[in-house]
C-alpha positions in Angstrom: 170.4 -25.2 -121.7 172.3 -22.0 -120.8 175.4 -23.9 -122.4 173.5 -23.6 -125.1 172.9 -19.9 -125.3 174.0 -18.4 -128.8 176.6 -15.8 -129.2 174.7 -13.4 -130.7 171.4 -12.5 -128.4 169.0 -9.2 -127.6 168.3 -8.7 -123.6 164.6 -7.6 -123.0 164.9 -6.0 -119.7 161.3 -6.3 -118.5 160.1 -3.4 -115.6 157.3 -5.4 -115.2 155.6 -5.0 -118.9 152.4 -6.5 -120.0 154.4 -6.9 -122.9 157.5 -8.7 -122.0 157.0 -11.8 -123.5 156.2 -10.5 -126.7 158.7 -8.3 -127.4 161.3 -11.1 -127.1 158.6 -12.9 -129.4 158.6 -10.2 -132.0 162.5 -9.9 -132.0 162.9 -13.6 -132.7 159.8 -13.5 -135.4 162.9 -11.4 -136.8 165.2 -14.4 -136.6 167.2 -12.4 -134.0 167.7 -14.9 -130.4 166.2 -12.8 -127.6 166.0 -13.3 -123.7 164.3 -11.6 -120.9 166.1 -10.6 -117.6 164.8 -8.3 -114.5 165.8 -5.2 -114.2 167.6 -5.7 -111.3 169.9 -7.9 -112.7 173.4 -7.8 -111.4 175.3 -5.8 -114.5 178.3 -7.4 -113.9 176.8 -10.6 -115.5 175.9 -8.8 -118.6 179.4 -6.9 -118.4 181.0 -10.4 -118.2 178.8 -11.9 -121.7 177.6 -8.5 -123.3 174.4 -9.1 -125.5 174.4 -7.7 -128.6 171.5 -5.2 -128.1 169.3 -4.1 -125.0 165.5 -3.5 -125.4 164.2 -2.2 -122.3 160.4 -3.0 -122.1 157.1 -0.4 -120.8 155.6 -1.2 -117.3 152.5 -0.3 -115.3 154.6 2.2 -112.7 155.1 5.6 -112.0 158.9 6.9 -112.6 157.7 8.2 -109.6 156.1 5.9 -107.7 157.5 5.0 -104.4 159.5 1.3 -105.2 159.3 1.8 -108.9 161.8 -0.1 -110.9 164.8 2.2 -111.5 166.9 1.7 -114.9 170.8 1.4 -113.5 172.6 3.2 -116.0 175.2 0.8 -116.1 172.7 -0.5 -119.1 173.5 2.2 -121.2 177.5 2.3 -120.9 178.0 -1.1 -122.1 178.7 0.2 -125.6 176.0 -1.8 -127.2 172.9 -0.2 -129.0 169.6 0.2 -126.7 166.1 0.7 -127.1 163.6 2.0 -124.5 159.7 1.2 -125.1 156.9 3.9 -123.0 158.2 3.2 -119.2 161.4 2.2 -120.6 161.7 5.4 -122.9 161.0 7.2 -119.2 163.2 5.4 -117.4 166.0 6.4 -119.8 165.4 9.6 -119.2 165.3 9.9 -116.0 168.6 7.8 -115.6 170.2 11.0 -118.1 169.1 14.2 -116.7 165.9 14.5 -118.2 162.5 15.0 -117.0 159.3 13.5 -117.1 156.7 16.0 -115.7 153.6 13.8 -114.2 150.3 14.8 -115.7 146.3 14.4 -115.4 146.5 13.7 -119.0 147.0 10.3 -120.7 147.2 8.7 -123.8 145.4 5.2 -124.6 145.2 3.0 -127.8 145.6 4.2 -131.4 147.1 7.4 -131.9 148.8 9.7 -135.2 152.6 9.7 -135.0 154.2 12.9 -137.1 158.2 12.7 -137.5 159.4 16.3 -135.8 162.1 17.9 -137.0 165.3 16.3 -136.4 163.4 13.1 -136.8 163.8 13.0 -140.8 167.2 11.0 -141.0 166.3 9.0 -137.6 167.7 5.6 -138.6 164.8 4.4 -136.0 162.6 5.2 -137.9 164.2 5.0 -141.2 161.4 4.6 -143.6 158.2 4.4 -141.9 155.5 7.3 -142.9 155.9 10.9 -141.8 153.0 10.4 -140.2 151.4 6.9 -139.2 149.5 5.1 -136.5 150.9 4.0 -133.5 150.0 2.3 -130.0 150.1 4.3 -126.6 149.5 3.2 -123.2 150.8 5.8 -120.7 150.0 8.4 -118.5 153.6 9.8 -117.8 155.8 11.3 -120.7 159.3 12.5 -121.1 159.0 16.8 -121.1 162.4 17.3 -121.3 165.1 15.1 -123.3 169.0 14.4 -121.9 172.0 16.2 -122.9 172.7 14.9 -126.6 169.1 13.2 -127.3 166.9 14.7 -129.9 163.3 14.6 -130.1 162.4 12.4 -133.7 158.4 12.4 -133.4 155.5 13.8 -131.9 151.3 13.2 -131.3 148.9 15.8 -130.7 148.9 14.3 -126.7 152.5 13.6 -126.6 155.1 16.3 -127.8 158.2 13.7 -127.4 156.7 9.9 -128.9 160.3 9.1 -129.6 164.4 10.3 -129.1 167.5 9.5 -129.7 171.2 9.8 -129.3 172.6 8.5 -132.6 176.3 9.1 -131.5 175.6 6.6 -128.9 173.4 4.5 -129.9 170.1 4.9 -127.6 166.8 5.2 -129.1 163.4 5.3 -127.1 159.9 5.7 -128.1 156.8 6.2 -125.7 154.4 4.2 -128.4 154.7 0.8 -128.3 156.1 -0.8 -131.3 156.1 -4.5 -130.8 152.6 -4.7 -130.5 150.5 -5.1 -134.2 148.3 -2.1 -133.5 151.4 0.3 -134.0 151.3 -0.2 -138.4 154.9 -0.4 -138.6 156.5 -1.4 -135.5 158.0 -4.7 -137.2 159.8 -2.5 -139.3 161.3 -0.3 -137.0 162.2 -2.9 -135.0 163.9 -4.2 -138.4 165.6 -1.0 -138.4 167.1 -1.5 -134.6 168.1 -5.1 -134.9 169.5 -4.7 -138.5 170.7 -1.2 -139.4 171.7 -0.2 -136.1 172.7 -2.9 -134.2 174.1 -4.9 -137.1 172.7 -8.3 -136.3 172.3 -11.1 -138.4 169.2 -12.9 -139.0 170.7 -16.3 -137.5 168.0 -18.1 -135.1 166.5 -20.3 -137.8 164.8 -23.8 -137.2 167.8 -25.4 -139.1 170.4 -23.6 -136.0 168.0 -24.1 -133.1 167.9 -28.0 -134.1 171.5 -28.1 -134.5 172.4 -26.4 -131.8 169.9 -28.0 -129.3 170.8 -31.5 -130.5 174.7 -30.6 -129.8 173.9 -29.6 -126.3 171.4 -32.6 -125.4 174.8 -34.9 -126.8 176.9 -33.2 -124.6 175.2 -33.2 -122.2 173.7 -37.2 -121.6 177.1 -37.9 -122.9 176.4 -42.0 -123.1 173.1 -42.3 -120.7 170.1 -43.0 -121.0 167.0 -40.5 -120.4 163.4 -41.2 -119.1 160.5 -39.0 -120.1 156.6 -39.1 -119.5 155.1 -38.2 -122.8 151.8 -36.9 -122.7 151.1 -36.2 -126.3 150.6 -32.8 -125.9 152.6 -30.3 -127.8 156.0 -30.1 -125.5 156.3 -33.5 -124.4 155.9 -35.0 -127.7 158.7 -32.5 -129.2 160.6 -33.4 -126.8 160.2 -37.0 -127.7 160.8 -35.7 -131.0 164.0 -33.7 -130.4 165.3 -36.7 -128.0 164.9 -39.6 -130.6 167.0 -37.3 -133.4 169.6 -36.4 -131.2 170.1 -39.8 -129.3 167.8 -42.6 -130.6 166.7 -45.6 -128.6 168.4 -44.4 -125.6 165.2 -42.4 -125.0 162.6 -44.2 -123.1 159.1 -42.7 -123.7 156.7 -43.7 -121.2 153.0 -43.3 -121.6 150.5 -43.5 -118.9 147.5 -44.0 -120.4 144.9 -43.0 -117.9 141.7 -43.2 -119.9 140.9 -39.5 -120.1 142.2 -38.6 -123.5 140.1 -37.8 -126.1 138.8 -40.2 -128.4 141.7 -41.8 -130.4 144.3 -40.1 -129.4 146.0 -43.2 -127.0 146.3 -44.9 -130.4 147.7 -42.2 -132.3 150.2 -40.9 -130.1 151.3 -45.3 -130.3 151.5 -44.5 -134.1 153.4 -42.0 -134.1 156.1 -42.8 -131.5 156.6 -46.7 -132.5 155.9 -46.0 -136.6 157.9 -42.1 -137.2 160.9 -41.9 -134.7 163.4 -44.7 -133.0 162.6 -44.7 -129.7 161.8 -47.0 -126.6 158.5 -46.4 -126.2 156.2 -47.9 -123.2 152.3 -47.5 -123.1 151.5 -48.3 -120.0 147.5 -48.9 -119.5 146.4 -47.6 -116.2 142.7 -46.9 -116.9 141.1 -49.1 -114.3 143.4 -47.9 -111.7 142.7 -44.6 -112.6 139.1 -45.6 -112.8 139.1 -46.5 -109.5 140.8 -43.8 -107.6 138.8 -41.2 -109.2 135.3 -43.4 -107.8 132.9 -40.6 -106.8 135.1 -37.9 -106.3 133.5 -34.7 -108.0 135.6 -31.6 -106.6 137.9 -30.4 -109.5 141.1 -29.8 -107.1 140.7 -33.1 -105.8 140.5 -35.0 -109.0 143.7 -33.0 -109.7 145.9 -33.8 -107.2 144.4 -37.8 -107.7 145.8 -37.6 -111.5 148.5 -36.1 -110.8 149.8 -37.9 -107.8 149.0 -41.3 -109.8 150.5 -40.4 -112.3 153.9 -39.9 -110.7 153.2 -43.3 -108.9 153.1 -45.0 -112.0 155.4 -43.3 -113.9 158.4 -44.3 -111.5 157.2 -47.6 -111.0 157.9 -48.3 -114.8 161.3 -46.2 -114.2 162.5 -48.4 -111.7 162.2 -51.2 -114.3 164.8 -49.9 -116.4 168.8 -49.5 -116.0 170.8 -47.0 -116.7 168.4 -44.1 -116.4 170.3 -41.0 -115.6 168.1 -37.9 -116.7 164.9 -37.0 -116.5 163.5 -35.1 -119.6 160.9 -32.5 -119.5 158.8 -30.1 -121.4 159.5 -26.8 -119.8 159.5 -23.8 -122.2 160.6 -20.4 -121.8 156.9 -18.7 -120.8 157.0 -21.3 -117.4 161.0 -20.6 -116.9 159.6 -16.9 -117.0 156.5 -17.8 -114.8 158.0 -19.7 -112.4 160.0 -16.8 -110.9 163.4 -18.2 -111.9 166.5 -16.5 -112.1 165.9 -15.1 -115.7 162.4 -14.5 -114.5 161.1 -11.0 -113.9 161.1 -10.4 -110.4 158.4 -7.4 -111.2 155.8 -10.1 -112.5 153.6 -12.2 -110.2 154.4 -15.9 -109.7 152.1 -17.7 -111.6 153.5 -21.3 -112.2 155.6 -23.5 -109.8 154.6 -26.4 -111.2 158.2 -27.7 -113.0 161.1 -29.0 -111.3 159.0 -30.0 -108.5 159.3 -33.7 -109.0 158.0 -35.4 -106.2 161.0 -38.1 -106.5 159.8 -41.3 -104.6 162.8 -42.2 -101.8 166.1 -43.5 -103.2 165.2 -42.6 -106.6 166.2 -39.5 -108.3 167.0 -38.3 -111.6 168.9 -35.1 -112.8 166.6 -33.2 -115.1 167.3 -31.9 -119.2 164.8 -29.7 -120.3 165.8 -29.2 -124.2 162.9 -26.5 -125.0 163.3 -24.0 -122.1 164.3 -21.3 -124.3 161.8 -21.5 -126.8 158.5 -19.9 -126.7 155.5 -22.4 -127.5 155.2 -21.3 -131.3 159.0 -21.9 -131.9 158.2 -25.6 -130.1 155.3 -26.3 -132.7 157.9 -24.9 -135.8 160.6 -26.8 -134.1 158.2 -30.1 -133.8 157.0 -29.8 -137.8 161.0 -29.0 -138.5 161.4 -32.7 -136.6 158.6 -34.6 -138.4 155.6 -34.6 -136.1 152.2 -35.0 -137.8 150.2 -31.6 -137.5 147.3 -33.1 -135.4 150.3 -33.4 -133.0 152.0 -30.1 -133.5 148.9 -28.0 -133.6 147.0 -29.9 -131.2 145.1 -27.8 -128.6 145.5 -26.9 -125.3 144.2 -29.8 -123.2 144.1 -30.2 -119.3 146.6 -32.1 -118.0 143.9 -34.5 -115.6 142.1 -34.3 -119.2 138.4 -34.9 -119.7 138.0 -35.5 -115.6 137.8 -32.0 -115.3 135.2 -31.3 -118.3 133.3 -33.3 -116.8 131.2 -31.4 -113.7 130.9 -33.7 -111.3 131.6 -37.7 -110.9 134.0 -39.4 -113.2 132.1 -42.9 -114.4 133.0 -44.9 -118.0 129.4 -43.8 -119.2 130.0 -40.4 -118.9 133.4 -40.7 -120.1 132.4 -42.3 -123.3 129.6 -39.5 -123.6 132.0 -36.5 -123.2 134.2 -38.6 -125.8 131.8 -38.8 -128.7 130.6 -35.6 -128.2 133.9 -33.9 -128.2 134.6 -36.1 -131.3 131.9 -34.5 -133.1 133.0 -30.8 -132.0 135.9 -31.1 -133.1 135.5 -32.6 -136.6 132.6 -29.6 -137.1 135.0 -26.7 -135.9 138.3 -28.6 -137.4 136.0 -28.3 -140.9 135.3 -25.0 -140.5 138.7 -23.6 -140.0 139.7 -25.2 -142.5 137.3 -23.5 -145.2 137.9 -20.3 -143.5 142.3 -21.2 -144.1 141.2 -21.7 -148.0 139.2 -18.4 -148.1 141.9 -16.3 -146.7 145.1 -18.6 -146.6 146.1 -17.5 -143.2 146.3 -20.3 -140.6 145.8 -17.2 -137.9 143.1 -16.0 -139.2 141.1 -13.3 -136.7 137.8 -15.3 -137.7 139.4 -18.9 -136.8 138.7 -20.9 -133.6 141.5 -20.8 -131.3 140.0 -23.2 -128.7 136.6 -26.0 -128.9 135.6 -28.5 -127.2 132.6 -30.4 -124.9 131.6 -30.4 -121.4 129.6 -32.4 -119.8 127.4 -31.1 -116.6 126.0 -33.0 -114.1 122.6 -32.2 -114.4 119.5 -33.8 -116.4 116.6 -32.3 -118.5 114.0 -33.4 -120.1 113.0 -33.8 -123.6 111.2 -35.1 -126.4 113.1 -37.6 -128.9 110.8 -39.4 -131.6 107.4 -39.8 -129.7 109.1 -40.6 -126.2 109.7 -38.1 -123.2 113.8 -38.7 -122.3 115.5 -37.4 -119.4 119.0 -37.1 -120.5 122.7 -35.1 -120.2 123.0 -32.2 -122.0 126.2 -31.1 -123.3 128.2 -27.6 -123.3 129.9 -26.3 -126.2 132.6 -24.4 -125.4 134.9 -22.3 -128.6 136.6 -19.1 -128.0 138.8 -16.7 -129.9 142.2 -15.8 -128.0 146.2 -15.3 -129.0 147.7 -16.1 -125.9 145.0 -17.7 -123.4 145.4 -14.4 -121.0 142.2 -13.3 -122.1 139.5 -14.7 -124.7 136.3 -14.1 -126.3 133.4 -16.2 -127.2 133.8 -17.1 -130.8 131.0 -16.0 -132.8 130.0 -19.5 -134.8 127.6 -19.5 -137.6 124.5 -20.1 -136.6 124.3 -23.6 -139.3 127.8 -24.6 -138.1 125.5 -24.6 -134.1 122.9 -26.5 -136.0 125.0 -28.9 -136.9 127.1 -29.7 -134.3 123.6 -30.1 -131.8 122.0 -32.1 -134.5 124.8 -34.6 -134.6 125.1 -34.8 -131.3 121.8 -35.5 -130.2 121.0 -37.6 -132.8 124.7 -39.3 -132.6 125.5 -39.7 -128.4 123.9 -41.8 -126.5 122.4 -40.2 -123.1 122.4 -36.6 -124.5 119.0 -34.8 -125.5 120.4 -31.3 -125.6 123.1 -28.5 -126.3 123.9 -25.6 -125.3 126.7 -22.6 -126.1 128.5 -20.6 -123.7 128.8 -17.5 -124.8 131.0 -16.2 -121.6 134.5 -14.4 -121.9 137.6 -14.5 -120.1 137.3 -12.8 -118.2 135.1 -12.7 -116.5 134.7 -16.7 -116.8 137.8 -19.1 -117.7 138.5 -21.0 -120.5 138.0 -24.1 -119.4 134.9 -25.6 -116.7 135.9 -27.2 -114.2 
């Protein structure tokens, strides 16, 4: 929704950072609208529609390097303020006459920032500590700074942390601020946005559904829009967003394909017939899913079954209806990024490909209206709460797309289906309890001790065991929970022992067909997240 796009906005120019996304995150925790382009984008675009600040991000290169990413510095005469993180900082440099010696000597994780002198009046740094903790992650440093800059801090490893040139507005630091290790990054940040740069503190909930809601209106104009609600997080706000902005001229269609969790085909009817006006269509297609899936047991395969059917059945309910112009999705900024698009880095990987891919059956086609791809997913779960979704909804966890098929190892039958279902049940009711005591011990929803991520597998394998005075040979099941912030990388989440006991008990003693479980206590990496 580029039409969308509000006046006032912070360019992240990523050189390939493994901090990209969350500095644009940490800018808009500030209320501030922030975007990320490569640094290769043509500067005449950003000539044309100036942001109001530039934060140039770190990166894993060599100023040196043969192909590094060079900063054109066409970014620093645009007249607006600009801030250069570690490769950033460097590549500033560079760009201005100075110099970054290469050295044998890095600098890695926590380290103690002093404020040199020159740096007492830095409005960077405004009123952070003389000395404080900060995060590094470099081997190259700026030795020398440009014509005008001067040097505001220092560690014992790194003589210039941070500089500036006040009189035109460019500030770098070779720490990393956005990221929570560096005490008071927020603040300097604050300090950027605020005192330099002048920003207002404008990209609220209330503006984002106002000004989303304009642009879906303006756009559909008086059509009608199709989407396939899932009842995950981004489809469901999108259902959300949809029914405030146009009402019944939404059509929600839900394939139900028999591997959701337990209860959740009926509460997803709930919510979208009972909370919000809109067309909604339940479509039951467990039996034909039932059948397609009919010994298949290789993960990929099971995939490409769900998804295909899904499409299949999804446009055979389209073709029902009249007047369908649009097709609505759930695409949010992290997959516009992944994908490789335009406003994608072109120094990251291609990871997803996934959206905009509609495999549209012949003679049919829809143009697409993707309301959320400029939010990252915690602005969609504010944004869904802002709309009225139930939390189960909004803070509902990850879940695979071709759902329980792929937690379960092997063959997809109805026994084992119903197995994996009351197991999971009883998972998640344990784990759901335990966060919550752990939210009314410390009153923060993020706690570092909460779960991020639970749930059941089932294996296809058999043991025996010993229930009352008979010998069973039975499933067992997998318990899977982990600790992560983003799903990059996770650890095993270290459950109290009586929380374990509890969850096997019931599940033994409450699931039919299982006489065991066990805990996987692998991380990510080296294992994934999920099984299958």
């Amino acid at each position: 929704m580029e039409q969308n796009k509000p006046l006032q906005r912070v360019i992240v120019v990523d050189f390939g950072a493994q901090y990209g996304q969350l500095i644009a995150r940490r800018v808009r925790d500030l209320k501030v609208y922030s975007e990320i382009v490569p640094f290769d984008v043509d500067c005449a675009e950003l000539e044309a529609d100036p942001p109001a600040a530039i934060i140039l991000s770190g990166g894993p290169a060599s100023v040196y390097a043969e192909g590094a990413p060079a900063l054109n510095p066409r970014f620093l005469e645009l007249g607006v303020p600009v801030l250069g993180f570690c490769y950033g900082m460097q590549a500033m440099a560079v760009a201005l006459g100075g110099t970054v010696p290469q050295t044998d000597i890095g600098e890695y994780g926590p380290a103690e920032l002093s404020r040199c002198t020159g740096g007492e009046k830095s409005a960077f740094l405004g009123d952070t500590p003389a000395t404080q903790t900060v995060w590094m992650s470099h081997r190259d440093s700026v030795g020398s700074v440009p014509d005008g800059f001067v040097a505001t801090a220092s560690t014992p490893t790194t003589p210039i942390a941070s500089m500036e040139d006040a009189a035109r507005q460019l500030y770098a630091t070779q720490f990393h601020p956005e990221v929570h290790h560096t005490t008071y990054g927020s603040q300097m940040l604050q300090h950027f946005l605020f005192d330099i740069a002048k920003l207002t503190p404008n990209w609220t909930m209330s503006s984002i559904i106002d000004d989303t809601t304009a642009a879906v209106r303006a756009q559909v104009g008086d059509s009608r829009v199709i989407l396939g609600l899932s009842g995950g997080v981004d489809s469901s706000v999108v259902a959300a967003l949809l029914a405030h902005a146009i009402g019944k001229r939404v059509t929600c269609v839900f394939v139900n394909h028999g591997l959701l969790r337990k209860n959740e085909p009926e509460e997803v009817e709930e919510v979208f017939t009972r909370q919000f006006d809109v067309d909604f269509v339940h479509v039951h297609a467990e039996e034909r899913y039932a059948t397609a899936l009919a010994g298949v047991t290789d993960p990929e395969q099971k995939r490409r079954i769900i998804g295909s059917e899904f499409w299949r059945v999804f446009f055979e309910e389209a073709q029902k209806l009249d007047g369908v112009r649009f097709l609505a999705q759930g695409t949010i900024y992290p997959d516009v990024i992944e994908s490789g698009s335009a406003k994608a880095s072109k120094s990251a990987a291609t990871i997803k490909s996934h959206h905009n891919l509609i495999p549209f059956p012949e003679g049919v086609h829809f143009e697409l209206i993707e309301p959320l791809r400029n939010l990252f997913k915690d602005e969609v779960r504010a944004l869904g709460t802002a709309l009225g979704l139930p939390s189960h909804i909004v803070h509902r966890q990850p879940f695979p797309g071709p759902g329980l098929a792929v937690r379960i190892i092997g063959d997809v039958t109805a026994e084992k289906l119903e197995m994996l279902r009351n197991a999971d049940a009883i998972v998640r009711e344990e784990i759901d309890a335990y966060n919550v005591s752990l939210f009314e011990q410390t009153g923060d929803h993020a706690s570092e001790r909460s779960v991020w991520q639970y749930f059941a597998v089932l294996p296809d394998i058999r043991s025996v065991g010993v229930m009352g005075d008979e010998r069973t040979y039975a499933h067992p099941i997998i318990l899977r929970a982990v600790e992560s912030r983003d799903a990059m990388t996770a650890d095993w989440a270290r459950l109290p022992y009586e929380l374990l006991a509890r969850i096997s008990t019931r599940i033994v003693a409450e699931v039919e067909g299982v006489n065991r479980v066990v805990y996987d206590i692998t991380s990510k990496p080296p294992g994934t997240i999920e099984w299958e």
